[in-house]
Each structure stands twice: as structure tokens, then as C-alpha cells.
C-alpha positions in Angstrom: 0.0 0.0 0.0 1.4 3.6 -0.5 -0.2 6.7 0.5 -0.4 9.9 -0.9 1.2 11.8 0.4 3.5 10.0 2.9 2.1 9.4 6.3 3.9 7.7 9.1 1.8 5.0 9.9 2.8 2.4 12.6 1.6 -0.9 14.3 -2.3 0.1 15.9 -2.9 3.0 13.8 -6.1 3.3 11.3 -6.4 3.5 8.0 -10.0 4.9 7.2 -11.7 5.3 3.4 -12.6 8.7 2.9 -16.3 9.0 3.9 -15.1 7.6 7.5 -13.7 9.7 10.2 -12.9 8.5 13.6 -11.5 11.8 16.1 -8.7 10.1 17.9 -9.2 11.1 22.1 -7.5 10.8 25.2 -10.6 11.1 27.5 -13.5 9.2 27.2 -16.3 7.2 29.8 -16.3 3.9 29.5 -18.2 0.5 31.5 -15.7 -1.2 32.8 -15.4 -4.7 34.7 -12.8 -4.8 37.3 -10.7 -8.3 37.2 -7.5 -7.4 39.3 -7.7 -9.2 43.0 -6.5 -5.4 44.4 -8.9 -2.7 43.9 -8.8 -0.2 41.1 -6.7 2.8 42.1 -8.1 5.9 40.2 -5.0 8.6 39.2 -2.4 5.6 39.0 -1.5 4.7 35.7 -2.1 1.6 34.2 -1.6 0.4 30.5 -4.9 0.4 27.5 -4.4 -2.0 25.1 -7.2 -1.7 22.4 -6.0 -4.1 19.5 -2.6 -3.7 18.8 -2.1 0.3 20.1 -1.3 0.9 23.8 -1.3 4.0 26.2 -0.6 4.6 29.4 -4.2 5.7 31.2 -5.4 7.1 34.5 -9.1 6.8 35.5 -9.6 9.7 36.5 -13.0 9.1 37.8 -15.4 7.2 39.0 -18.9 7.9 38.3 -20.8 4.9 40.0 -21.0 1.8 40.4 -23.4 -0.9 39.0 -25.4 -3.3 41.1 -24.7 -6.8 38.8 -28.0 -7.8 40.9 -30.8 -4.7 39.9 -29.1 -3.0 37.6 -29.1 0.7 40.1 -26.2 3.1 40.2 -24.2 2.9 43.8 -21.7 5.5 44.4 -18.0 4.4 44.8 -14.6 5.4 45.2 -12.6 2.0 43.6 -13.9 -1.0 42.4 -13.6 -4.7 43.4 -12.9 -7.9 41.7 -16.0 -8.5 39.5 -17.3 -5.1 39.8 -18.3 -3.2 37.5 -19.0 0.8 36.8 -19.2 3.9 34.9 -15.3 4.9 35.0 -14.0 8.3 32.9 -10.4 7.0 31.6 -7.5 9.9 30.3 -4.8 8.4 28.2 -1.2 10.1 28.1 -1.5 10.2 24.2 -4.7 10.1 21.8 -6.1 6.9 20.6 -8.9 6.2 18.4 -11.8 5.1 19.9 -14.9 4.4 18.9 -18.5 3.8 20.8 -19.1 0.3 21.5 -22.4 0.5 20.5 -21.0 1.3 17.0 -18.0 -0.4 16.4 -17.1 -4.2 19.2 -14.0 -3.9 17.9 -12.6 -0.2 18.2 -14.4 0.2 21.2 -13.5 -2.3 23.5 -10.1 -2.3 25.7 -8.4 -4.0 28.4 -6.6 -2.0 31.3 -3.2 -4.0 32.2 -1.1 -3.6 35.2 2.2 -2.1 34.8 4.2 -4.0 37.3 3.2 -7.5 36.8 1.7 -7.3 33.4 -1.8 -8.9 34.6 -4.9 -8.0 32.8 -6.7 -6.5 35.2 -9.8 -4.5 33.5 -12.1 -4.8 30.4 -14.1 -2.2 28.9 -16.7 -1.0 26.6 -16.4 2.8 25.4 -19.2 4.7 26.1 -18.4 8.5 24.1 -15.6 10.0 24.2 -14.9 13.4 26.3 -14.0 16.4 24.4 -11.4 18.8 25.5 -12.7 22.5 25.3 -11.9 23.8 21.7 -9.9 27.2 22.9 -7.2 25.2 24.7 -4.1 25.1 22.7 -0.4 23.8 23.6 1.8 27.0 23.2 5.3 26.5 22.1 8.0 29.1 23.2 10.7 30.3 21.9 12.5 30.2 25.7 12.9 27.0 26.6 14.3 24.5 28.8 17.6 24.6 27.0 17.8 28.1 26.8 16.9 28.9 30.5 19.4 26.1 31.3 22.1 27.7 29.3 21.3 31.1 30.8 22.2 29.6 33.8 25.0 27.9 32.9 23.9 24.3 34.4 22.3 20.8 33.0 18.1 21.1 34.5 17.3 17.7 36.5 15.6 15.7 38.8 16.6 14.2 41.9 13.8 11.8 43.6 14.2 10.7 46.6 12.0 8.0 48.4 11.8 6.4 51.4 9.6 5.4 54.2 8.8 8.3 56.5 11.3 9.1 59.2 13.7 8.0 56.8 16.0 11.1 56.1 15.0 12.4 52.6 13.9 15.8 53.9 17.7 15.8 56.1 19.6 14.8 52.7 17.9 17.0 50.6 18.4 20.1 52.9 22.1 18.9 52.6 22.1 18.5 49.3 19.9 21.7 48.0 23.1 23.8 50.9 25.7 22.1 48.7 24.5 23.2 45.5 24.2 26.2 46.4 27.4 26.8 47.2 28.2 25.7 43.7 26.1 28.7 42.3 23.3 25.7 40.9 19.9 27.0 40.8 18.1 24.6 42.7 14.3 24.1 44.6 13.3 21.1 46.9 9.7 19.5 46.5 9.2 18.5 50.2 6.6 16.0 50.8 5.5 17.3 54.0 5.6 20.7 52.9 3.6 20.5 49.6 0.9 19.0 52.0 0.7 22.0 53.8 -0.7 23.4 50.7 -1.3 22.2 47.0 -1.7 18.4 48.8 -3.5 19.7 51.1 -7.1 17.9 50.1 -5.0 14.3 49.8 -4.8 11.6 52.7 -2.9 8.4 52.7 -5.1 6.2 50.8 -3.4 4.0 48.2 -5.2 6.4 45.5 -4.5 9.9 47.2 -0.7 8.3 47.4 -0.9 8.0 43.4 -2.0 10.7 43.1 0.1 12.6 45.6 2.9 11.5 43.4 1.5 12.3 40.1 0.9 16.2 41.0 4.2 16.7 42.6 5.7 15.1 39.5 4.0 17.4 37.4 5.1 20.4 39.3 8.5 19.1 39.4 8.3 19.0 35.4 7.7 22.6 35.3 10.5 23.2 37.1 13.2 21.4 35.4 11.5 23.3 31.9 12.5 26.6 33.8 16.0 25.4 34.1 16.6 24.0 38.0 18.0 21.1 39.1 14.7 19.6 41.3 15.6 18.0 44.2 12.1 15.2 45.3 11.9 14.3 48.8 8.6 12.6 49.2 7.1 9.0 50.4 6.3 7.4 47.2 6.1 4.1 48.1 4.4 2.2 45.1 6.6 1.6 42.5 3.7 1.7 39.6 3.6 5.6 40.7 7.2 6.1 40.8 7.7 4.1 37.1 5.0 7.1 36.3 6.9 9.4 37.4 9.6 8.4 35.8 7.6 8.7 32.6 6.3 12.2 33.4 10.6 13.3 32.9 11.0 10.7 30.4 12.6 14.0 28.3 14.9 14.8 30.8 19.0 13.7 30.9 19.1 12.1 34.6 22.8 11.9 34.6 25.2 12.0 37.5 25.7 14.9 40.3 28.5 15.0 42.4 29.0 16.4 46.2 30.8 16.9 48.7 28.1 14.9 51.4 26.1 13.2 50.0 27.2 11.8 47.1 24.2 10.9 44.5 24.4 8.4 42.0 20.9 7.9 40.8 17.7 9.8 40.6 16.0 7.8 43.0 17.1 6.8 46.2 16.3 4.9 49.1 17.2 5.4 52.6 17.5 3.6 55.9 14.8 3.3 57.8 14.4 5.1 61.1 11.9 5.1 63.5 8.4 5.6 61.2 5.4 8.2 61.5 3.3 5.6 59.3 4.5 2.1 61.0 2.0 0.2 58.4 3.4 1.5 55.3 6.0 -0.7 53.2 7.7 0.4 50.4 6.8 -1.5 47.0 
């Protein structure tokens, strides 16, 4: 097959006739059945296969639960093996979807852990969700390279995890004094401290955790693009959030900075444990 003109198409991609038009999306609400034996964990990101294309998603939301018995709408927060609900789902690139009720094939998916590679959901699109019209990605001229350049250092992340009680916020005051004495620009993300205030609304369920982790990453994201070297010091325990993460900077150069005390050889780091404010939570 050749098209004209060239277009780049790749495994999972459609090829439509003319008269057809199918609006890739990366929101829609969908039914979905829950199969994994732990509950669903809205804002963690999981994997959507649908055919041979997948994305990392996020449900975002929860609208209710179905009762299997009568049919009614229950409100809920997660959903159990062999439950089943109303879910909205936001993918980290667009995918084309189509309504179940249109098209079995295009509109059906499976959600798959990213850990143990389990499949652990199956769903039906219901419509997609449409992003208001006026929004539109800017592109400036002043970048991350250029505010990096202007001062004179390599923008990064440093993520530091550990249980609480542990010593990330100690190391990272010691690290953030060091740097500065080496004229780096840097900021600390403390996990306390961003609790205080943006976190504020978040507890310590398994889903606030996620999501805990995905905001500060975000955040953290914006500050490497204006040219600091991040410095992470939060309780991140699941490693499914902390692979997101990862993925969040997946543009960024994590290379190699050097101190005086301590010395820090990776992005992430765990520490000792020392006597816990949370005894129950276990890093993963």
C-alpha cells in the first residue's frame, strides 16, 4: 500500500476510506469490569491496550457503580474484583476510539497492570470526552535549553524515596546547601511541605498516594522546563507511581551529580529506615 502523500503509519494506527472519520481522544467514559484481586486505584496509571495500540491511562473518575443484581447506580470510590462501573479513563497520548455501540471492535479495551503485566480490567467505550476547543499547547521560543544555558547548568531531577522518618527531607536540605554553594539553581519538592498546601485535600489512601505523586511530578516537570535542578523528597512508596513518574521526565537527561556529602548516583534513592510516623506503610 502507499499513501499519498507520505504518512507515518505504525503498528495500531487506522487507516480509514474517505467517507469515514474516527476523532482520535485521550478522555472518554467507558463500563468497565474490574478483574485485578486489588482494587482499582483511580489517578495511578495503568496500560490500555485496544487491539494492537497501547497507552498509558489514568481513570480519573469514578462515576458509579453498577449493582450486577438490579441494575441501580451505587456511588463508589474504587472498584472490586468482578465489579463493574461507569469509569472516565484519560490516556497520556490520543487513541482512536470508537463507541461500543458502534463499532465491538474499536471500542473495546483491556486495562493492564504495569508491574506484573496482569490483565486487570475490560471495557466498553461509552463516548468520548472532548477537550474544550480554545485550549491550545503553546510552544515558546524560551525553553528549557535556553533557560538552562542562561544559567549555565544541566536542568534535572533528583527523587528521593523512602519510608517516612527516613531522612529524605535531612539529605535533601544537605544537598539543596551544597548546590548552592556551587552557584546551581536549585528548589526542593518536600513532601510534608507540599501538603501544607497544593496536597492539602490528599490523605494516605493507596489512590491519594498516586495521586500525591503524580501532581508533585507534574510540578516538578515545570520546574526542570524553567532550568533547575529539582531536588524530590517525598514518600512514594508504590513503584507503579514512581515508574509514572519516571515517565512524566522521560525527556529529561538524569545523569550524574557530584557532592561533597552526600554523594548521589541515581535519581531515585532509598534510605535507611528510622523510627516511622506511618509504621504500616511498606515500600513496594
Amino acid at each position: 500500500m502507499v499513501l499519498t502523500p507520505e504518512v507515518d503509519a505504525t503498528r495500531g494506527d487506522f487507516i480509514e476510506g474517505a467517507d469515514d472519520f474516527t476523532t482520535p481522544a485521550d478522555r472518554f467514559s467507558a463500563n468497565l469490569v474490574w478483574l485485578g484481586e486489588e482494587e482499582l486505584i483511580h489517578s495511578r496509571s495503568y496500560y490500555l491496550i485496544n487491539g494492537s495500540s497501547m497507552v498509558a491511562a489514568t481513570i480519573t473518575t469514578i462515576r458509579h457503580r453498577i449493582d450486577i443484581n438490579n441494575g441501580e447506580h451505587e456511588s463508589a470510590r474504587t472498584l472490586a474484583m468482578n465489579e463493574i462501573g461507569l469509569v472516565e479513563i484519560a490516556t497520556d497520548s490520543p487513541i482512536a476510539l470508537t463507541k461500543y455501540s458502534e463499532n465491538r471492535i474499536s471500542g473495546n479495551f483491556v486495562i493492564v497492570d504495569r508491574v506484573s503485566l496482569n490483565t486487570i480490567g475490560a471495557g466498553m467505550v461509552v463516548h468520548t470526552l472532548r477537550r474544550a476547543s480554545n485550549i491550545t499547547k503553546h510552544d515558546y521560543e524560551i525553553n528549557k535549553a535556553t533557560r538552562s544555558q542562561q544559567k549555565g547548568q544541566r536542568a534535572k531531577v533528583i527523587w528521593m524515596t523512602g519510608l517516612s522518618g527516613s531522612g529524605k527531607s535531612t539529605i535533601a536540605n544537605a544537598l539543596e546547601k551544597e548546590l548552592f554553594t556551587k552557584g546551581i539553581h536549585s528548589y526542593v519538592l518536600d513532601g510534608d511541605n507540599l501538603r501544607l498546601g497544593l496536597n492539602k485535600d490528599l490523605g494516605f489512601t493507596k489512590e491519594d498516594r498516586a495521586e500525591n505523586v503524580r501532581r508533585v511530578a507534574e510540578v516538578g516537570k515545570l520546574m526542570v522546563d524553567a532550568g533547575l535542578v529539582v531536588i524530590v523528597a517525598l514518600v512514594s512508596p508504590f513503584k507503579v507511581d514512581r515508574d509514572h513518574a519516571r515517565e512524566i521526565f522521560a525527556f529529561l537527561a538524569l545523569g550524574r551529580i557530584t557532592t561533597s556529602s552526600p554523594t548521589l548516583n541515581s535519581p531515585w534513592l532509598t534510605v535507611p529506615a528510622r523510627p516511622r510516623k506511618f509504621s504500616a506503610l511498606e515500600i513496594s
